[in-house]
C-alpha positions in Angstrom: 0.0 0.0 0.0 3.1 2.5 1.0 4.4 2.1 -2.7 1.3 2.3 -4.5 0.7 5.5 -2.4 4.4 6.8 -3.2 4.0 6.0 -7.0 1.1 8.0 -7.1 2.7 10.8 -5.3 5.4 10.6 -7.7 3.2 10.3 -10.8 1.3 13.2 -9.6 4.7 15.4 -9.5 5.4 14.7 -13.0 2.0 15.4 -14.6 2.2 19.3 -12.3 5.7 19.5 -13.2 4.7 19.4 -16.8 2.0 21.6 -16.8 4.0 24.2 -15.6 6.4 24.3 -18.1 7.3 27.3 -20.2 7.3 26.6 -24.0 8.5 29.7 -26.3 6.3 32.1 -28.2 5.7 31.0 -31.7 6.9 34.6 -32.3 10.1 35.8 -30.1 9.4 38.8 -28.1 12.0 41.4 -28.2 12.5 44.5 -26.0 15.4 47.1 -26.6 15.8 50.1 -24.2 18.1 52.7 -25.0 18.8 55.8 -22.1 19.1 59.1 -23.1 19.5 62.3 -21.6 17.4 62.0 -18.1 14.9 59.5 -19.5 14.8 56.6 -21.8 13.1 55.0 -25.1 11.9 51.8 -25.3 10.7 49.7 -28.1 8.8 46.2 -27.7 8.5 44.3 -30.6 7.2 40.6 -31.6 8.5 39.2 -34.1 6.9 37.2 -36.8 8.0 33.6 -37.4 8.1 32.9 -41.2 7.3 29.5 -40.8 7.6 28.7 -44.6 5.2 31.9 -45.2 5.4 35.0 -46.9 5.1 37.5 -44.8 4.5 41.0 -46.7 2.0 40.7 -49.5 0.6 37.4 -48.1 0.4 37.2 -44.2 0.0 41.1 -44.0 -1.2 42.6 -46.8 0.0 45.2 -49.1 -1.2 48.9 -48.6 -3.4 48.5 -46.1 -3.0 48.9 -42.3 -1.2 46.9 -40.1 -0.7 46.5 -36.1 3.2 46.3 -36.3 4.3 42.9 -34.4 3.3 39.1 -34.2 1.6 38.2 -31.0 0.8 41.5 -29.6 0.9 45.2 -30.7 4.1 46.9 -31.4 4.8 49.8 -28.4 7.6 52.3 -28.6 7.9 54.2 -24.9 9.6 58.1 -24.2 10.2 58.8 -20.7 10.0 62.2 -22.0 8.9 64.6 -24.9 10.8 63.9 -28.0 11.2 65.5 -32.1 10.9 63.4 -34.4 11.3 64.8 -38.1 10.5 67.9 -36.9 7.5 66.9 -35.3 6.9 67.0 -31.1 6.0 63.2 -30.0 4.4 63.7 -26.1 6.0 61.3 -23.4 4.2 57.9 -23.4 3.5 54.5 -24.6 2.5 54.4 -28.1 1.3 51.3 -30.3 2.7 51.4 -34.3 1.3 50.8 -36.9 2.4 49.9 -40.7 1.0 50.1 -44.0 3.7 48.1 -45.8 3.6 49.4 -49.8 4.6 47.3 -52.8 5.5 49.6 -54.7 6.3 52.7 -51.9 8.1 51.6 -48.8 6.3 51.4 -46.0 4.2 54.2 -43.8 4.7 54.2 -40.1 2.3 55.6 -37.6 2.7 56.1 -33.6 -0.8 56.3 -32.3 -1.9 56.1 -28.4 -6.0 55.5 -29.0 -4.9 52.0 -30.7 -2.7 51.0 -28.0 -4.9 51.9 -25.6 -8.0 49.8 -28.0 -6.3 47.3 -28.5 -5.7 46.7 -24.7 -9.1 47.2 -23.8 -10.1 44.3 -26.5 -7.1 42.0 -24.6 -8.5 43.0 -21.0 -12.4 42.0 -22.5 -11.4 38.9 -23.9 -8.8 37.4 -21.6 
């Protein structure tokens, strides 16, 4: 009775043990801060795994709007008030987003009402 009750024990361990494990994304995170002056920026970025796909054109569309990133949105952070091409960018988190162009480049845009969308969705549904 003693071993059947210590192979249960045991089998018990293995199955929690193995639940808890931590597999990676199917799309590595990546998070690069860089400090400047008295504050910081800080971009957070998933990226896609090809996987055998094509990625612009196919898996993201050409000319039309894209939320920059794989599993989650795309956020770049200032710590403080910043110029970018001339134009002032307020301190804060904002989410990117891409319009990748076949035949023009791509468009980037910094925008706070998506983030903050798309994490009200997230909150909603998880």
């Amino acid at each position: 009775m003693k071993k059947l009750f210590i192979t249960a024990i045991a089998a018990c361990s293995l199955f929690m043990a193995e639940a808890q494990l931590k597999t990676p994304a199917p799309s590595p995170t990546q998070t690069v801060k860089q400090d400047f002056a008295l504050s910081s920026v800080e971009l957070s970025y998933s990226r896609p795994a090809m996987k055998g796909r094509t990625i612009y054109g196919d898996l993201v569309p050409f000319d039309k709007v894209w939320r920059t990133g794989a599993n989650q949105a795309t956020t770049l952070t200032f710590g403080e008030d910043v110029m970018i091409g001339g134009t002032k960018v307020a301190a804060g988190k904002y989410g990117l987003l891409t319009i990748p162009g076949k035949k023009n480049g791509q468009s980037l845009s910094a925008n706070k009402r998506m983030l903050q969308a798309l994490l009200l969705i997230k909150k909603i549904w998880m």
